[in-house]
C-alpha positions as CSV (number, residue, x, y, z in Angstrom):
1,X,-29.0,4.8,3.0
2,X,-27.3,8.3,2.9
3,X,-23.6,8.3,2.7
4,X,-23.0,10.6,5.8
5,X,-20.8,13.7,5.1
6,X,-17.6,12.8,7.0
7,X,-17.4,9.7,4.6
8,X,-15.9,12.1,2.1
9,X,-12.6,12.4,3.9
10,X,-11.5,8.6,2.7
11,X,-11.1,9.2,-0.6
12,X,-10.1,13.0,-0.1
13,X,-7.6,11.3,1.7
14,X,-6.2,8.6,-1.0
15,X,-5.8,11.7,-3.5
16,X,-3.8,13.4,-0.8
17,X,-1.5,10.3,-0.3
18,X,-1.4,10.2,-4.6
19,X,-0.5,13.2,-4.9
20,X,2.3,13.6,-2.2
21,X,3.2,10.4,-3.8
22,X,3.8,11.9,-7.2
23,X,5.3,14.9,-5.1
24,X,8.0,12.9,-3.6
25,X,8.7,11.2,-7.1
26,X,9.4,13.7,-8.9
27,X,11.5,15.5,-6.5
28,X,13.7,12.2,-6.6
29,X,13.8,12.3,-10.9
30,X,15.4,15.7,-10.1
31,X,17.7,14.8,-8.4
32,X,21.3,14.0,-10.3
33,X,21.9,10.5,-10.8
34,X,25.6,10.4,-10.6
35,X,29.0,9.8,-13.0
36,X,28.5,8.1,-16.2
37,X,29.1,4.4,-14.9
38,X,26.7,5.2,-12.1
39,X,24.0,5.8,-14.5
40,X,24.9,3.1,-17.2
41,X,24.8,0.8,-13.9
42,X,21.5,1.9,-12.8
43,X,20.0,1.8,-16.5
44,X,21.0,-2.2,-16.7
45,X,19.1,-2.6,-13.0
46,X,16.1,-0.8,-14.3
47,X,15.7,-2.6,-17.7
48,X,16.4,-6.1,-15.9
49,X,13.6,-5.1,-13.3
50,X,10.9,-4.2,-16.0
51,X,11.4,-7.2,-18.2
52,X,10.8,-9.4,-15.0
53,X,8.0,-7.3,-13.9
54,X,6.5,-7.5,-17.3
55,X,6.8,-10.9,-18.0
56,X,5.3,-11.5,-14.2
57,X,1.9,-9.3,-15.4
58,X,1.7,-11.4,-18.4
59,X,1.7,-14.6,-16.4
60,X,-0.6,-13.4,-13.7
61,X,-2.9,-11.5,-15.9
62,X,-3.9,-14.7,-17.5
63,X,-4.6,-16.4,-14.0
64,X,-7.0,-13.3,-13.1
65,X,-8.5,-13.5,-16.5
66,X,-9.2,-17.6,-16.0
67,X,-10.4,-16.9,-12.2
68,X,-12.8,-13.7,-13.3
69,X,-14.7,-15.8,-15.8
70,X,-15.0,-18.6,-13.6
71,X,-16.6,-15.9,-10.3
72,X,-18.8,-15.0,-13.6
73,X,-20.1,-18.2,-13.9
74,X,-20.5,-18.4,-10.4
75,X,-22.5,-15.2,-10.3
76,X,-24.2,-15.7,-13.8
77,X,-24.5,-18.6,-14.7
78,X,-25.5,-20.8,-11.6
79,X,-26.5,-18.0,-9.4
80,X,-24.5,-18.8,-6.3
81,X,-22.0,-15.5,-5.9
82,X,-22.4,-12.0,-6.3
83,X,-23.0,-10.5,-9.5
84,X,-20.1,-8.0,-8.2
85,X,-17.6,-10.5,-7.2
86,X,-16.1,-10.6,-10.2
87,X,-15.3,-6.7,-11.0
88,X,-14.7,-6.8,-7.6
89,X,-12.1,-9.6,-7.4
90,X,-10.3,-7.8,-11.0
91,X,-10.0,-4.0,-9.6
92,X,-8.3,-5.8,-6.2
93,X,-5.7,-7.2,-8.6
94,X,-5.3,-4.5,-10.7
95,X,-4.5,-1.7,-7.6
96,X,-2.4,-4.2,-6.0
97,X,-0.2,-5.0,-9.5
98,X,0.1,-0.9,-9.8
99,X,1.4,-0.6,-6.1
100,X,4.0,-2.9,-7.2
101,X,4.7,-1.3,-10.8
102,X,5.1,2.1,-8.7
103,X,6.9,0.4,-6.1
104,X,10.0,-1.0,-8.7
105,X,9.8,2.1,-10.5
106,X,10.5,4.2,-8.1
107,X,13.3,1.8,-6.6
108,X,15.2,1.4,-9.7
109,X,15.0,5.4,-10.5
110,X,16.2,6.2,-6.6
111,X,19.0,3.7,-6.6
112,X,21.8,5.9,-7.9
113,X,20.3,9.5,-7.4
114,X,20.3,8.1,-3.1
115,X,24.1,6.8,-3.8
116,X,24.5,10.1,-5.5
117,X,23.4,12.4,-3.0
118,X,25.2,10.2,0.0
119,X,28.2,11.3,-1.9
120,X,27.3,15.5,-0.9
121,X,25.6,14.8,1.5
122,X,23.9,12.4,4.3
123,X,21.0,14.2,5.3
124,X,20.6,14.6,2.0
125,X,21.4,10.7,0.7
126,X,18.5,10.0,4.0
127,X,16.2,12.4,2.4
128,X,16.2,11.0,-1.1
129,X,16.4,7.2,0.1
130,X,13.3,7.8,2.4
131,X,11.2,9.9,0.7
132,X,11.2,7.5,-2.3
133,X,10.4,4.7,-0.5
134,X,7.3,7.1,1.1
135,X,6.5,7.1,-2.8
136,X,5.5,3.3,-2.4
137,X,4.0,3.4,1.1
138,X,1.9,6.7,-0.4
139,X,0.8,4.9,-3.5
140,X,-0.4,1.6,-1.5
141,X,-2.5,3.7,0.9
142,X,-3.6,5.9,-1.7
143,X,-4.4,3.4,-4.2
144,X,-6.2,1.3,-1.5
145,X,-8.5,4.0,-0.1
146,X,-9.4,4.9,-3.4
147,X,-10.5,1.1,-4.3
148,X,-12.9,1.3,-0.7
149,X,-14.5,4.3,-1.5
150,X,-15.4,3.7,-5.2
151,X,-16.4,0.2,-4.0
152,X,-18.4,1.6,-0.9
153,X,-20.2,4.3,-3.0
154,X,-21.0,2.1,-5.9
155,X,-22.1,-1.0,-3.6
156,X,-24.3,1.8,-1.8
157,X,-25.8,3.1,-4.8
158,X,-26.8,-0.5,-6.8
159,X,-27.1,-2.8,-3.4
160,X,-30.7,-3.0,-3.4
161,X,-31.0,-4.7,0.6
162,X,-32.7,-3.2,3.0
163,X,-32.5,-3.0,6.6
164,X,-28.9,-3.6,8.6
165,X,-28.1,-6.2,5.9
166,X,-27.3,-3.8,3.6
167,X,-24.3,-2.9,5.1
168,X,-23.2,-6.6,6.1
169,X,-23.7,-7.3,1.9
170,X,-21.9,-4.2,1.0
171,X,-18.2,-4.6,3.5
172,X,-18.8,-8.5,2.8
173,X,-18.9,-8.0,-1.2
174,X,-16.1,-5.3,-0.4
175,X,-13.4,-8.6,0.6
176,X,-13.6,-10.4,-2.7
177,X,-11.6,-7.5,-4.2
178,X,-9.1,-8.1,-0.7
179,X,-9.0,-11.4,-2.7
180,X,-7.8,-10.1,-5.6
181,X,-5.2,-8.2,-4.1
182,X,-4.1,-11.7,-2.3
183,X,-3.5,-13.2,-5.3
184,X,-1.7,-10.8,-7.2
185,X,0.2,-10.5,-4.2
186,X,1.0,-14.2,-3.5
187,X,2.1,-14.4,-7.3
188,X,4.4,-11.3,-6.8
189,X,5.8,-12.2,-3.7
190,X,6.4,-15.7,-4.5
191,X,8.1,-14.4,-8.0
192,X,10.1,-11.5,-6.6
193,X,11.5,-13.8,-4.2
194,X,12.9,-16.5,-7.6
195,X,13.6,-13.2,-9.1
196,X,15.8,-11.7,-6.1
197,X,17.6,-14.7,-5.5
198,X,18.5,-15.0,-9.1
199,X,20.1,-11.2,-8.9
200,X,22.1,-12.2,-5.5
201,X,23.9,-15.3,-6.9
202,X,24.6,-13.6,-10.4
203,X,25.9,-10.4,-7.7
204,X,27.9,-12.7,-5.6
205,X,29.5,-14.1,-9.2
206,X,30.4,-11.4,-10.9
207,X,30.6,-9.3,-7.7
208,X,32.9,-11.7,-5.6
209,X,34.6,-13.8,-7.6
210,X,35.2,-11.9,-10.7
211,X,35.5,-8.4,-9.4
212,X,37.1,-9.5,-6.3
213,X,34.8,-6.9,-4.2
214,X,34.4,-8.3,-0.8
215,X,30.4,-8.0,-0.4
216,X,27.8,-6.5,-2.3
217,X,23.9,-6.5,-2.8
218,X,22.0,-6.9,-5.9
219,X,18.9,-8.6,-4.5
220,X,16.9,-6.1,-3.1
221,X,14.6,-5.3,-6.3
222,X,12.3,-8.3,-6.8
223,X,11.8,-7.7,-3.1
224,X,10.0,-4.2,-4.1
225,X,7.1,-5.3,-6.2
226,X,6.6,-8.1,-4.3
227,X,6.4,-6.3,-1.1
228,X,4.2,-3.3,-2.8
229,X,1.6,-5.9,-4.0
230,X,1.8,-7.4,-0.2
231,X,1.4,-4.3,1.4
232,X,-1.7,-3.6,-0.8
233,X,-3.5,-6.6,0.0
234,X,-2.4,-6.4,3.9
235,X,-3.8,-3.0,4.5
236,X,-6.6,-3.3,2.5
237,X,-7.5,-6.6,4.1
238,X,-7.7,-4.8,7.7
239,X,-9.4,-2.7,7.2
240,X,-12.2,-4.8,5.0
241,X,-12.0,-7.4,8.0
242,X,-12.7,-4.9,10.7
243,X,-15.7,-2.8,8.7
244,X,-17.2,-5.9,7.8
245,X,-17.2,-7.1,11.1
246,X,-18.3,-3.7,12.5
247,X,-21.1,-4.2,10.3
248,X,-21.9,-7.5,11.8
249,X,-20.9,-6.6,15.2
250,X,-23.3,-3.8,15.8
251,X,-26.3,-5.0,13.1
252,X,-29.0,-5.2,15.9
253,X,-27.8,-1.7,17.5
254,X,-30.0,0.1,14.7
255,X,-28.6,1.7,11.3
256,X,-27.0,5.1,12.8
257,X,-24.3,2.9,15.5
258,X,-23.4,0.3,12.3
259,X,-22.6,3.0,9.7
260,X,-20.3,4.2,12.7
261,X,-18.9,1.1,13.0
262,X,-17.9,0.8,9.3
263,X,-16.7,4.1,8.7
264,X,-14.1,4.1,11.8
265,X,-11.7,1.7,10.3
266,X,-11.3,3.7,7.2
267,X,-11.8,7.5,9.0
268,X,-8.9,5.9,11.0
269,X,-7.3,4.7,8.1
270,X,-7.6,8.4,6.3
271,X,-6.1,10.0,9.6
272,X,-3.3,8.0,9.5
273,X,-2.2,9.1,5.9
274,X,-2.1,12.6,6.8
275,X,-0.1,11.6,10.4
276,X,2.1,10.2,8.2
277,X,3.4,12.6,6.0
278,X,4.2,14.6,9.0
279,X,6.4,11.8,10.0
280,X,7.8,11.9,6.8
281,X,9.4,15.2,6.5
282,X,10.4,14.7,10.3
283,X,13.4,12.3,8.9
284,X,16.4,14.4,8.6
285,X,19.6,13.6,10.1
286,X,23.4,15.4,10.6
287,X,26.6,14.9,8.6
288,X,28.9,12.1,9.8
289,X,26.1,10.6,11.8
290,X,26.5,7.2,13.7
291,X,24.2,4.6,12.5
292,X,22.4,4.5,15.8
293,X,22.2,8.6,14.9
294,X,20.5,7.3,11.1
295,X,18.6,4.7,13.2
296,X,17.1,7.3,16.0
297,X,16.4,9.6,12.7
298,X,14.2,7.1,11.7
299,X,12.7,6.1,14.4
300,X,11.3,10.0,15.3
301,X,9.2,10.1,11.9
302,X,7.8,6.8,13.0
303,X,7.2,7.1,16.1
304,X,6.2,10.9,16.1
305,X,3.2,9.8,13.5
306,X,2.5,6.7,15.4
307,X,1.5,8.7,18.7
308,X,-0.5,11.3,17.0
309,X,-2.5,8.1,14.9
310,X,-3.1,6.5,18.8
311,X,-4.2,10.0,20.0
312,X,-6.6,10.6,16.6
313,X,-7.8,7.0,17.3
314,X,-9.6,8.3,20.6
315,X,-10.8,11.6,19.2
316,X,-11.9,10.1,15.9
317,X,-14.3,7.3,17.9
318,X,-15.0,9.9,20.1
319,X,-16.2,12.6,18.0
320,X,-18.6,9.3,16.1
321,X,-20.3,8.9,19.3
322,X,-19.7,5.0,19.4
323,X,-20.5,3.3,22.1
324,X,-17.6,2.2,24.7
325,X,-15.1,4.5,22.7
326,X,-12.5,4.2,25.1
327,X,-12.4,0.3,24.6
328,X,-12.7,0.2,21.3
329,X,-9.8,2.9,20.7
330,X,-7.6,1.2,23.4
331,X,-8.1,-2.6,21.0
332,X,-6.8,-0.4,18.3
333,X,-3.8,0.6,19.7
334,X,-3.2,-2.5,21.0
């Protein structure tokens, strides 16, 4: 089976996520991160966050480690999985643990530089607060594009099935490595939550009773890697789910309407990233705005790119020539 041209755009795609990504980080490292006691403040939150996120890897890397040998046997030794479960099942871990490493590291580098520039400014303050959070959304999408495609390419190249079960092998081989992402995302998620709930009591300690500061917040980090490990395995789990069942789905409607029915989920997928960094730079907001004002702000770069997504959603099943387009792109947006 030929990989057909438009393919390509999924994992062009993922490197233009990556590399807007790495854009929007290190625009944020240039940014000033404040007085002297803001940085020494934000050092302490950044160590803290890496020696929990390091001791969490060490943990779940053994799990992963004990699970991949026992998928080996599985596919090795008794013959009842796929030999490519196991690589599969690793590389879902790994690309989910990295959207969580970039996720905290990007959160604990933004922290003061976003108090920082709130101080000048609060377009600017909205600017740096947002666009470093795009860095995680970015690297998740990016990351998890990239996984399909290598997985998609390779699985076409060494799958040797013929017929319409070629594809049904290759999407259904594809959602081990969604398992692997689940479990390094239950593990982080689980975690960051101990871990955040340990940095809001020791906050409200020192914070409230020793400082005598009315309220502050000091549990938001373990959230991040938790929630960029979640994310992972969420997005890459839909669309996995949907191409495999595309694959299914439209098996007996010959091979030409089934590669269609794979490749929309991700083509979708692709659009999206590139609808969404237009959203992104569409966040912007006046000085001595109203929080509805910073909420409306918001809400255009959300909205704006979820529009254009539901208008590509038509044209991009359209321009495939599937079958009952219109249906199929109204399920989407709904």
């Amino acid at each position: 089976m030929n990989i057909p041209t438009i393919f390509w755009c999924v994992p062009a795609a993922s490197i233009v996520a990556l590399a807007f990504a790495w854009a929007f980080y290190r625009a944020m490292k240039r940014e000033d991160e404040g007085t002297e006691r803001m940085r020494e403040i934000a050092e302490h939150v950044r160590k803290g966050a890496m020696a929990y996120l390091k001791q969490q890897y060490k943990v779940v890397g053994i799990v992963f480690v004990v699970l991949a040998l026992f998928f080996a046997y599985l596919a090795y030794g008794v013959g009842v999985q796929n030999p490519w479960v196991p690589f599969a099942f690793l590389t879902g871990g790994i690309f989910s643990g990295l959207a969580g490493f970039f996720g905290m590291k990007t959160a604990t580098y933004a922290s003061a530089r976003t108090a920082n520039a709130a101080r000048q400014s609060l377009d600017r303050g909205l600017k740096v607060a947002f666009r470093s959070g795009a860095v995680m959304g970015l690297v998740v999408v990016g990351l998890g594009l990239l996984d399909i495609s290598f997985w998609y390419i390779l699985l076409d190249a060494f799958v040797d099935t013929a017929g319409p079960q070629k594809l049904v092998v290759i999407t259904t081989t594809m959602l081990t490595f969604g398992m692997g992402a689940s479990t390094q995302a239950l593990f982080a998620r689980v975690g960051g939550g101990i871990y955040t709930k340990a940095a809001d009591v020791g906050a409200d300690i020192v914070g409230k009773v020793e400082a005598g500061i009315p309220d502050n917040v000091g549990d938001n980090v373990g959230d991040v890697a938790g929630m960029g490990a979640d994310l992972y395995e969420s997005y890459c789990g839909s669309v996995l789910a949907t191409a495999a069942l595309g694959a299914a789905a439209f098996a007996s409607m010959g091979e030409s309407e089934q590669v269609k029915a794979v490749l929309a989920p991700m083509l979708i997928a692709a659009t999206g990233i590139l609808l969404s960094i237009i959203g992104i730079f569409l966040v912007r907001t006046r000085e001595g705005a109203s929080m509805r004002e910073l909420l409306q702000s918001l809400g255009v770069g959300v909205n704006v790119s979820a529009v254009l997504i539901a208008i590509a959603t038509f044209g991009i099943l359209y321009l495939l020539g599937m079958s009952n387009w219109i249906g199929l792109s109204c399920s989407v947006i709904t």
